[in-house]
Structures are given as C-alpha cells and as structure tokens.
Residue, then its C-alpha position, 0 to 999 in steps of 0.5 A: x500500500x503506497x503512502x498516499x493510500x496510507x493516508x487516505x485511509x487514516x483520513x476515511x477512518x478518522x472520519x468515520x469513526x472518530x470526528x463527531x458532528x460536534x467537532x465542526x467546524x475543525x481547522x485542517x490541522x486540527x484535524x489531521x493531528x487529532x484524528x487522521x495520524x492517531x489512526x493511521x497504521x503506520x506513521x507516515x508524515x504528510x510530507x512523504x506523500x505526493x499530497x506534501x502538505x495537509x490543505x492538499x489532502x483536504x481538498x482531494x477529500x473535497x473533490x471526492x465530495x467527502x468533506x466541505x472546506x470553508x476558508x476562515x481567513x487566508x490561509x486558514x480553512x476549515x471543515x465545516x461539513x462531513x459527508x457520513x454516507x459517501x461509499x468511501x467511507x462505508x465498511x470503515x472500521x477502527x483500527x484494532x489496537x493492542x488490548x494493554x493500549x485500550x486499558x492504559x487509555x482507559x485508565x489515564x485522569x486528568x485533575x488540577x494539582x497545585x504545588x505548594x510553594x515556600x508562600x503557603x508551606x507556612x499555612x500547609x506545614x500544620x498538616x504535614x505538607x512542605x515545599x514541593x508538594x502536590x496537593x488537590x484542590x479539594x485538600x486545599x480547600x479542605x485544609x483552608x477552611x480547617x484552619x479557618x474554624x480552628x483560628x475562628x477567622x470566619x466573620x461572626x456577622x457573614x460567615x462568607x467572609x474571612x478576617x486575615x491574619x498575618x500567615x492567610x494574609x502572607x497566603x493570599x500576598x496582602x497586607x490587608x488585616 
C-alpha cells in the first residue's frame, strides 16, 4: 500500500469513526493531528506523500465530495461539513489496537494539582505538607477552611467572609488585616 493510500485511509477512518458532528467546524490541522495520524497504521508524515502538505489532502477529500472546506481567513480553512454516507467511507472500521493500549487509555485522569510553594508551606506545614508538594484542590480547600474554624477567622456577622491574619494574609500576598 503506497503512502498516499496510507493516508487516505487514516483520513476515511478518522472520519468515520472518530470526528463527531460536534467537532465542526475543525481547522485542517486540527484535524489531521487529532484524528487522521492517531489512526493511521503506520506513521507516515504528510510530507512523504505526493499530497506534501495537509490543505492538499483536504481538498482531494473535497473533490471526492467527502468533506466541505470553508476558508476562515487566508490561509486558514476549515471543515465545516462531513459527508457520513459517501461509499468511501462505508465498511470503515477502527483500527484494532493492542488490548494493554485500550486499558492504559482507559485508565489515564486528568485533575488540577497545585504545588505548594515556600508562600503557603507556612499555612500547609500544620498538616504535614512542605515545599514541593502536590496537593488537590479539594485538600486545599479542605485544609483552608480547617484552619479557618480552628483560628475562628470566619466573620461572626457573614460567615462568607474571612478576617486575615498575618500567615492567610502572607497566603493570599496582602497586607490587608
């Protein structure tokens, strides 16, 4: 299989089976990093096809009448509509993958982490944490307000509101008391 079949293939793949309708409309190079070279079987540079560049490409998916290609601004295009139907893209399966690659993608999480940093290890010390620590959001937050209760910091009148005291104030880089 030549490298320009390659790719077309990875692009009909990608279309059929991981761009959503959601996604348009999607730059061209958005799409080619995000859903055509993840589905490729072998990894081939756009470069070394006869396409040579990933707006040549699209506009050969545009005369096969696969995709709509929109110019946002010069030089920049988009793919606003995907032809789901055309017989190119029937009979399209994914691209079998190694089952310890499906349940390593499966266990990856994302979350916001912050790194407790020599301003705020003074308030974090008091519970076991240094400088160069990772900690969650919900610890922080957990932390904050048991230091709140336990220096009884929360306003008496709106117990929205805090009264700072020298190592909050250090904390929250204010001199406001």
């Amino acid at each position: 299989m030549s490298k320009d079949d390659m790719v077309l293939e990875a692009c009909y793949r990608a279309l059929k089976t991981s761009l959503k309708k959601a996604d348009l409309p999607i730059l061209i190079s958005n799409f080619y990093s995000q859903h055509v070279k993840p589905c490729c079987a072998e990894p081939v540079e756009i470069k070394q096809t006869t396409f040579k560049k990933v707006g040549v490409l699209m506009k050969e998916l545009e005369k096969q009448g696969i995709i709509v290609l929109k110019e946002h601004k010069k030089g920049v295009q988009n793919i606003t509509e995907v032809n789901f139907a055309h017989v190119n893209l029937r009979g399209v399966k994914k691209l079998e993958k190694d089952e310890e690659e499906e349940e390593e993608e499966e266990n990856i999480a994302v979350v916001q982490a912050f790194s407790c940093n020599a301003l705020v290890t003074q308030l974090f010390s008091q519970y076991g944490h240094k400088k160069g620590d990772i900690l969650l959001r919900k610890t922080l937050r957990d932390h904050v307000i048991s230091y709140i209760k336990s220096h009884d910091l929360a306003d008496p009148e709106d117990k929205r509101k805090v009264r700072l005291d020298p190592i909050l104030s250090t904390v929250m880089r204010t001199r406001d008391l």
